[in-house]
N, C-alpha and C positions, 0 to 999 in steps of 0.2 A: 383430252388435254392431260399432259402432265402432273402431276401432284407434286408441288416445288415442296426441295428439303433441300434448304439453303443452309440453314446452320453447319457448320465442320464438327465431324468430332472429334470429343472429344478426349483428353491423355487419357493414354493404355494403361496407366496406373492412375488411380486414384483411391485416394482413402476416402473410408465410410464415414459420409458422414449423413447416416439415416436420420436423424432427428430434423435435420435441413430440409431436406428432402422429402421426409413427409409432412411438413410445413405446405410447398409447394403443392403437394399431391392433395391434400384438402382444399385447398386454394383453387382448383381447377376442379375439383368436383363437386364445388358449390354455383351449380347454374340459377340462384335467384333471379326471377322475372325482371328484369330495368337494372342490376347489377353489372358492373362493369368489372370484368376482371384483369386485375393490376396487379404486380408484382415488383418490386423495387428492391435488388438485391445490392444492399452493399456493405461496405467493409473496405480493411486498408487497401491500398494498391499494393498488388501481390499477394493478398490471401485466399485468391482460388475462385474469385467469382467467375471468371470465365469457365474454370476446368468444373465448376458445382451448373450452371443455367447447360452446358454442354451437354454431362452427365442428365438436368432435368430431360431436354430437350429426347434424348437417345430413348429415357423410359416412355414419353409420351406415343414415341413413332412405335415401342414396342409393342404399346396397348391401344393405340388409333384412337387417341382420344381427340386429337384433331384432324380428322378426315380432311380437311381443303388440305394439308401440310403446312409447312413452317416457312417463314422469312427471315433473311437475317440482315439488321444495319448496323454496320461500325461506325461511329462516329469520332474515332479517333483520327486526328491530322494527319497526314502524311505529308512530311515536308512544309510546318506549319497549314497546310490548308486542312480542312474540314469538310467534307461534303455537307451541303445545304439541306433543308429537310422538305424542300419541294423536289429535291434530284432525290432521294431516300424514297420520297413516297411516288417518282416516278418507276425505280426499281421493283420496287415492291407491285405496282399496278400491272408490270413488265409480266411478272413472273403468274401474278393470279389471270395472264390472260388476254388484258386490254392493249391494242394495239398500239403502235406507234400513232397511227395513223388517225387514233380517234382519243388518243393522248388528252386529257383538259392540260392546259395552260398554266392554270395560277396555283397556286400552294392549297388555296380554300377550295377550288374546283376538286383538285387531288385528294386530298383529303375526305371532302364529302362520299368519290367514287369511292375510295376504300373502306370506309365505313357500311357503304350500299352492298359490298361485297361481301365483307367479313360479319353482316347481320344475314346472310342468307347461306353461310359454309365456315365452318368450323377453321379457323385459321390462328395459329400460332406468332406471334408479331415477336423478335427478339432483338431487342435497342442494346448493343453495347458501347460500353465507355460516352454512356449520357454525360454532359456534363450542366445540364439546363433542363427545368421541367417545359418549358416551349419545345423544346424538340421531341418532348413524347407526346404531348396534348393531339396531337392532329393524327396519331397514329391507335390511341385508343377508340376498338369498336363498340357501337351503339348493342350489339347482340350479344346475350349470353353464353353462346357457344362457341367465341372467338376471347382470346385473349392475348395481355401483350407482357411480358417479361424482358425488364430494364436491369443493367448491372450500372452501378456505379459509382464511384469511389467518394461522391456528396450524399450528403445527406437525402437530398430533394425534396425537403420537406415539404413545400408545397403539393408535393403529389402526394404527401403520406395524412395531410392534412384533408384533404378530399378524397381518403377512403382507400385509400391503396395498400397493399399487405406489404409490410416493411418486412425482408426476409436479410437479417444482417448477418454475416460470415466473421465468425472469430478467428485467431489464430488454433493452429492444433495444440493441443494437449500432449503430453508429453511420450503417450501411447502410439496416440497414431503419429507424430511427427517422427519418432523410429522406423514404426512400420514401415513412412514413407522412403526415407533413406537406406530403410534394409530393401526394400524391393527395387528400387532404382541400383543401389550401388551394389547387393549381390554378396556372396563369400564375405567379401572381406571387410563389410559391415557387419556382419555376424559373426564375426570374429573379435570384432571388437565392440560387445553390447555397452560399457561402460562409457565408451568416446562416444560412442554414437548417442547416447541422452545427455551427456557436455553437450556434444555439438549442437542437438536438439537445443537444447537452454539457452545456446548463445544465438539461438536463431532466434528467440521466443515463438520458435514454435510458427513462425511468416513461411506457407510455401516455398514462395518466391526464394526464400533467400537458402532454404533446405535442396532446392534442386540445384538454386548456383553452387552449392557445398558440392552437392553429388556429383555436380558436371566437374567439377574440378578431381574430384576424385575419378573419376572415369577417365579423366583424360592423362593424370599423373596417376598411374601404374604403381608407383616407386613410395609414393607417399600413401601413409595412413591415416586414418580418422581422428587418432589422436594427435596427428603432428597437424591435419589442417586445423584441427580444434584449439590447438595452442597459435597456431597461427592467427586466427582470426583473435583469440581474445588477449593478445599481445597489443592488438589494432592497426597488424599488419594486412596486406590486399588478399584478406582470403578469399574477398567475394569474388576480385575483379578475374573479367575471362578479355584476351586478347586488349590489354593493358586498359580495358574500360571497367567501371565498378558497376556490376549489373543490378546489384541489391540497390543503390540507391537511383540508377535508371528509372526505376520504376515510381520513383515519389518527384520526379522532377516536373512533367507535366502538371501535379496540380502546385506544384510549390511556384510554376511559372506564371499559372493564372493567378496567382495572389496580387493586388494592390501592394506598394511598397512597404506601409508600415504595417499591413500582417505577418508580409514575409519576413521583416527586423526580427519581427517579438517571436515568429514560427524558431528562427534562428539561432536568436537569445534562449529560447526554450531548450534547445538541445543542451546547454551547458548544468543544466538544473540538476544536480545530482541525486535530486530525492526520487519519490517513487511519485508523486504526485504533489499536485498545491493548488492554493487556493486563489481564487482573479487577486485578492488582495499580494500574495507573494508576488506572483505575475507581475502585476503594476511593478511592484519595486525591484523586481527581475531587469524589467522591461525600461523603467524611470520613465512610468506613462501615470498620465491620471483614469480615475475609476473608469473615466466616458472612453476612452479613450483604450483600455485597456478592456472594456467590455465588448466593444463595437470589433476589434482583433477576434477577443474568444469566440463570437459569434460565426463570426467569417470563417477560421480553421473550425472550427466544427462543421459547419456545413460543408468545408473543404473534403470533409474524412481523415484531415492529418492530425486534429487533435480528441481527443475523447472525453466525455463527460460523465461522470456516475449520477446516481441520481440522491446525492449530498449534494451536488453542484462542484466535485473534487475534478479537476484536469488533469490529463497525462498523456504522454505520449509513447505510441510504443516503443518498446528497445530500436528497433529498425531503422525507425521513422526520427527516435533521439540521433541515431548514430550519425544517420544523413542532416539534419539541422546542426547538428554537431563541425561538421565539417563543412558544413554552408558558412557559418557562424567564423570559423578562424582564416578561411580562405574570403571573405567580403566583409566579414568587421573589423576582423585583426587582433591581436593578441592583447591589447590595453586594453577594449572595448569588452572584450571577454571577460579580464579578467576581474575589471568594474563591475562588470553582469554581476558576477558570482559575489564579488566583495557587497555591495548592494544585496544579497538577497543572505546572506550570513550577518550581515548588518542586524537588519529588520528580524530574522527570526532569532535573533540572541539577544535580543531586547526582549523582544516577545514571551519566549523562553522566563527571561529572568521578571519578570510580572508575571508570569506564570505561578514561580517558585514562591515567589512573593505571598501571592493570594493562597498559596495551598498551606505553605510553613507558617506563614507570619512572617513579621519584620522583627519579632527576637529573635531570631534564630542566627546562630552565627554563620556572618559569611565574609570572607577574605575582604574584601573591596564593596562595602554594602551602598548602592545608590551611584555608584559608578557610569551603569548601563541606564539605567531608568531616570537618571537627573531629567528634568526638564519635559518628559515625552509624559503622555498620559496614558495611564494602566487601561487597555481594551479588555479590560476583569474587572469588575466595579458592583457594587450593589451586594442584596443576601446573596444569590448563587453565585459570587464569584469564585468560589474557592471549588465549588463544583465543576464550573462552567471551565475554569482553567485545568484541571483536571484532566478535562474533556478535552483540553486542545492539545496539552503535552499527549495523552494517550492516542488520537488521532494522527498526533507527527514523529510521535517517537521513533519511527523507522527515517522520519524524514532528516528529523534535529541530529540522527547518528549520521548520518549521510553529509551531511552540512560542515557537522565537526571534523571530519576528514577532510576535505574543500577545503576549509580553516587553515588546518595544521597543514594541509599541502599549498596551502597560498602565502607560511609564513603569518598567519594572522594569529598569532601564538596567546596572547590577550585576548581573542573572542573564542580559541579552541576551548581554553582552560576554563573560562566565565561561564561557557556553554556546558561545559563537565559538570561544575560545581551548583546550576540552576538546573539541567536532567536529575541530580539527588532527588531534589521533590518527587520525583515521579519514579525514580526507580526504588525508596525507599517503602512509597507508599504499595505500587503494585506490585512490588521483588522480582521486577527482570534482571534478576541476577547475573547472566554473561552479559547484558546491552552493559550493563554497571561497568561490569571488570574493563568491555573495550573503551567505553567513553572516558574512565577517570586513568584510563593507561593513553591514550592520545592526550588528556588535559594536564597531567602531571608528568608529560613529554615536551609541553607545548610550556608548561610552568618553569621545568628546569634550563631551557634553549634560550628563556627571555632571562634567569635570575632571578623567578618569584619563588622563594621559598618559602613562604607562607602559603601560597596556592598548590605549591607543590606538596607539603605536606597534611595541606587540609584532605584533597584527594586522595593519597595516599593513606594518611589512616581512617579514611572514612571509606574506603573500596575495602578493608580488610573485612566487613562485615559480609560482603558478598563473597568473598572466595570462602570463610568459615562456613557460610551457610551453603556455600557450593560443595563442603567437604574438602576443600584444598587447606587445611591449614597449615603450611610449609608459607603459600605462599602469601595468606594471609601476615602472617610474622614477618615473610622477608617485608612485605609493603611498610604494614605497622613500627615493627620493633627495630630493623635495621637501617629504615630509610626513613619514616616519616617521624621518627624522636628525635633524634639528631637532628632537624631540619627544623622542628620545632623550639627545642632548646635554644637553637642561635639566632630565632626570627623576632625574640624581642614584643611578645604576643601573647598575653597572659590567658585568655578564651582560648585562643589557638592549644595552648600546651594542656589546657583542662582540657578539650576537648579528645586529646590523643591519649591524654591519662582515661577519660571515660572510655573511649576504643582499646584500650589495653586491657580494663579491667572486663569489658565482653570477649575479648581474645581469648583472656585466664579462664573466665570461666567452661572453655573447651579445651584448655591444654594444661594448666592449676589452679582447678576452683580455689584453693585455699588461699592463694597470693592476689584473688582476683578483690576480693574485702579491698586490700591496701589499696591498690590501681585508683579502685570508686571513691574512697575516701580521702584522696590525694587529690581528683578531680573535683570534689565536691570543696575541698578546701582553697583548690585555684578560683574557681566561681565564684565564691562567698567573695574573694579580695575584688572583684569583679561588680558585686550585689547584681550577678546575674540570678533572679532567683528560677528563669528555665531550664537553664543549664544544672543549677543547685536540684529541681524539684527532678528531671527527667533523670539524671542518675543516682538520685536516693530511689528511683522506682526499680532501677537496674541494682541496683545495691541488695533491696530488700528480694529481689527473683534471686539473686545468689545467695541470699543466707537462706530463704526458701529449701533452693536447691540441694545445700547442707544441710537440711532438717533444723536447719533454726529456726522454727515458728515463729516463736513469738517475740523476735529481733523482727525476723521480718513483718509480719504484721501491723507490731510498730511503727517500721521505717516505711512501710506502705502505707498506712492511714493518714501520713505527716507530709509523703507526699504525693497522696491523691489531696489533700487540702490545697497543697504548693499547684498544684495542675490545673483544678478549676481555679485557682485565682489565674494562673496564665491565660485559660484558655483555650486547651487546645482539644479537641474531642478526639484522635486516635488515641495521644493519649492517655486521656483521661480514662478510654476502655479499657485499654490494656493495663493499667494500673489496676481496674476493677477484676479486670483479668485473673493477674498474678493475685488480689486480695483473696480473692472468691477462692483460689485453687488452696492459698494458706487457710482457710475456713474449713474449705474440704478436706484437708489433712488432719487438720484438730476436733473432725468431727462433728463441727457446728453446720451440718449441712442444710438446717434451711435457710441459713445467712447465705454459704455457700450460693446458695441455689438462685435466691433474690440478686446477692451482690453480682453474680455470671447473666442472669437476664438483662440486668442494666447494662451490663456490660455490652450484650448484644445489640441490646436495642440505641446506644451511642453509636457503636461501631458501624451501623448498617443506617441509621442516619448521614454519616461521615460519609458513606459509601466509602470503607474500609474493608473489601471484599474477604483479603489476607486474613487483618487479623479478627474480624467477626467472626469467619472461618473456625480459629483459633478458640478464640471463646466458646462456640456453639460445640467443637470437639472437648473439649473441656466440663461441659455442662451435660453429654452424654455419658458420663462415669457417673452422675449422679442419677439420671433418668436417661431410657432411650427410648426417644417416642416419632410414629411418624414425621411429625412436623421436623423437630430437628434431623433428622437424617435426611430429610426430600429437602430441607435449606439445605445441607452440606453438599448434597450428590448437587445441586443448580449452582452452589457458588465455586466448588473445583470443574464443574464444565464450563463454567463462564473462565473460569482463571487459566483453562486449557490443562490441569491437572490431571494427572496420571491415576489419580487417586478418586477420581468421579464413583466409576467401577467401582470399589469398595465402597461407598456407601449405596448406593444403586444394591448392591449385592445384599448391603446388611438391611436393607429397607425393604427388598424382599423376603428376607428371609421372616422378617420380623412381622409382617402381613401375614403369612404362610403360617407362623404361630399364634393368630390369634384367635381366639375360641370363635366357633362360629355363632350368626348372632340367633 
């Protein structure tokens, strides 16, 4: 008899992806006694699981590790229908042998035979586009020398729950997703290595959507890689071939088996501009309740169209947004979209701003205080709130930049600017210095369109602290000096004007420390009419770093002791450290170095309570002109790798070196 090799093979190109691959290859070379061997290969539709089980299938036959040969069942429709899995498992019975003629009848008779067969000869079973663990059950064999390899675009969790090797296929990486495009399309993808990883990026990297790129390049001669790549990210028809869009072809079938309101919220979801979010956004994406909104996420995950980390964060891919994206404005329509998004900017700019709230305090000034938060209850509450909020602006910080765009391009010019000036919390405290400059330039675009000019100049001279530290200051000045005084002076806003006066005198002291004295003692006199005394305490602590900075000791010492006292009556532990900060360095200078040395430890050990990464940083560097001892250099080298700093490597460096010097013992 024949040795059936029913599987096709499969593309003449394919990129490596060995790690997959020997996943599989262990998986079939574990024959345990009463072990069933299972395979469940899935991932999005369109990431290659056909052209990855194709490729297993070819190595199997090259090394006979299933002698009986292979089978293969499609289970995808044709023309809506489905082949049944008593006609699958009569094929299958067809090919190992068994006659028409002595055929069993019923799905259980069929079944039982192939199982009888495949425990006495090594037999390879490959189920594609499952979309149901009942159609694989009947085809798993009883012997450990047969096994069955399923691709499919659900989860299946119930098979993976009963022991079956989940083998999931990501999109490619940025490597091989060129490779792939340079070996398909040839020349003139190598000639242009730059568009070809655009392109790549605008695929994220989905097969599927890299090869419609390439057919289209094969077949236009005339165009380039960089013109499809502007093409498509325009979100003009780069994908589509013969006036059909092939990229999103392929997420149709399971978008079609959805129940109606998964498919809504699947829809809805395309419109989400962030990178992910959480069932609670969802819901208010969505305008579902928790139950309601859970029982959806559930269903697209085991769909394959939506994904889940293991925070419980959702997302969808680029591919998969694009297609919900255009399902969304062709069957909701354009009011229903653009509710979605006003809804889910709603909710995360409140959020946001309780956020700011628990991190700052509620002295701290702000344009419109209580605005957003009237009436709704702070989800920050208790001791760790100011932590726990922290945690969330830093979790969404890519999401809340994303949002504020949304905002300002939906005309919701009041939530862009609220949204600007409640991110401060978070960009002061961790110094994402460019996220600062984009967000308070969209907030104090979105302030001036409405006529807030107090909003506009609060962002304004409070973003000048980020381009000074960015080295820009041109443009720190044009924000501050040219745009946000004037705006100030005529807003009728006594906080407001001290505050732009405290931002001028941090400006001076990068462009004329000498003039930068007056700035701080002009703002410190606007507060006092105020009896602001945080306002009063946090810029007599800027006050006394500049006369510091001039070698005026013991002014600043002074004006530091008067108000680190103003600080802990506030309450605010950044900076009550950094106050300690700047005392301990004036200590250091005058020589008193073991006050120095004590006042910079407190300082540390406030800071890193606070989880004030920056400025503990700050202190701890400081406190090594006095002593340089292990300890402090392996804290600075873990707090610039945590902060993503450039600067890690220099202490890493100086921590070895200083080991390398010490006597042996």
């Amino acid at each position: 008899m024949v040795v059936p090799q029913e599987v096709p093979l499969g593309p003449r190109d394919f990129v490596n992806r060995e790690a997959d691959l020997g996943r599989v290859d262990r998986l079939w070379a574990s024959r345990s006694a009463g072990a069933t061997r299972l395979g469940v290969c899935t991932g999005l539709p369109g990431v290659g699981k056909t052209a990855f089980i194709r490729r297993c299938v070819q190595r199997f036959r090259d090394t006979a590790v299933f002698s009986g040969g292979d089978l293969h069942v499609e289970f995808a429709s044709v023309d809506g229908i489905a082949p049944s899995v008593a006609d699958a498992l009569g094929s299958c019975l067809l090919a190992l042998g068994v006659a028409k003629d002595v055929m069993p009848s019923t799905l259980a008779e069929r079944a039982n035979r192939l199982r009888t067969i495949t425990a006495e000869k090594a037999v390879l079973i490959v189920l594609e586009d499952v979309s149901d663990a009942a159609q694989v059950l009947p085809f798993v064999p009883n012997g450990s020398g047969s096994a069955v390899l399923v691709t499919s675009s659900a989860q299946l969790s119930d098979l993976l729950a009963d022991g079956a090797e989940a083998i999931r296929l990501e999109p490619l990486d940025d490597a091989s997703g060129a490779h792939l495009v340079t070996t398909l399309v040839g020349a003139r993808a190598e000639a242009e290595p730059e568009a070809v990883g655009r392109l790549v990026r605008l695929c994220s990297g989905l097969p599927v959507a890299l090869k419609v790129a390439a057919s289209r390049l094969l077949a236009r001669r005339g165009m380039s890689v960089g013109e499809l790549a502007s093409q498509i990210e325009s979100g003009r028809s780069g994908f589509a071939v013969g006036g059909e869009d092939k990229v999103s072809a392929v997420f149709a079938v399971a978008y079609e088996a959805l129940a109606s309101e998964p498919a809504r919220i699947y829809r809805l979801l395309g419109l989400y501009t962030g990178r992910d979010l959480t069932q609670d956004t969802l819901a208010r994406l969505a305008d579902v309740g928790q139950d309601a909104s859970s029982s959806a996420v559930e269903t697209l995950i085991e769909s394959g169209l939506l994904n889940e980390d293991s925070d419980g964060r959702l997302s969808l891919h680029a591919m998969v947004r694009r297609h919900a994206r255009q399902l969304a404005f062709s069957q909701d329509g354009a009011d229903e979209c653009e509710a979605a998004v006003r809804r889910v900017v709603t909710h995360l700019v409140t959020t946001a701003a309780f956020a700011d709230l628990a991190v700052l305090g509620t002295g701290r000034y702000r344009v419109d205080p209580d605005t957003l938060t009237h009436g709704w209850k702070s989800p920050f509450a208790g001791a760790s709130a100011k932590r726990e909020a922290l945690a969330w602006l830093d979790r969404e910080r890519g999401n809340l930049l994303a949002v504020q765009r949304a905002a300002a391009d939906l005309d919701m010019h009041d939530e862009s600017w609220r949204l600007a000036e409640a991110l401060t919390a978070l960009y002061v405290t961790r110094r994402y210095l460019v996220d600062w400059t984009e967000s308070s330039a969209l907030g104090a675009n979105s302030a001036r369109l409405i006529g807030n000019r107090r909003a506009e100049a609060r962002l304004r001279s409070f973003v000048s602290r980020a381009w000074s530290d960015l080295g820009n200051l041109d443009r720190a000045g044009e924000e501050l000096v040219d745009r946000a005084l004037p705006l100030a002076e005529q807003a009728d806003d006594t906080r407001l004007l001290a505050s732009v006066w405290e931002m001028l005198g941090r400006y001076r002291d990068h462009v004329d420390p000498g003039d930068a004295a007056e700035a701080y003692q002009r703002a410190i006199a606007l507060f006092a009419q105020e009896n602001d005394t945080r306002g009063i305490a946090f810029t007599s602590l800027f006050l006394g770093s500049s006369h510091y900075r001039s070698g005026r000791l013991q002014e600043a010492e002074d004006i530091l002791r008067n108000a680190l006292a103003q600080i802990r009556e506030v309450g605010d532990a950044r900076m009550h450290g950094r106050c300690l900060t700047e005392l301990g360095n004036v200590l250091r200078a005058r020589g008193a170095t073991g006050q120095a040395r004590q006042t910079l430890d407190e300082a540390v050990e406030i800071l890193r309570d606070d989880d004030q990464p920056y400025y503990e940083a700050e202190a701890r560097e400081d406190l090594l002109t006095l002593v340089e001892d292990e300890t402090g250099l392996q804290a600075l080298m873990e707090i610039h790798e945590r902060l993503g700093s450039g600067r890690a490597g220099e202490f890493r460096d100086r921590l070895r070196r200083l080991r390398d010097s010490a006597p042996s013992a």
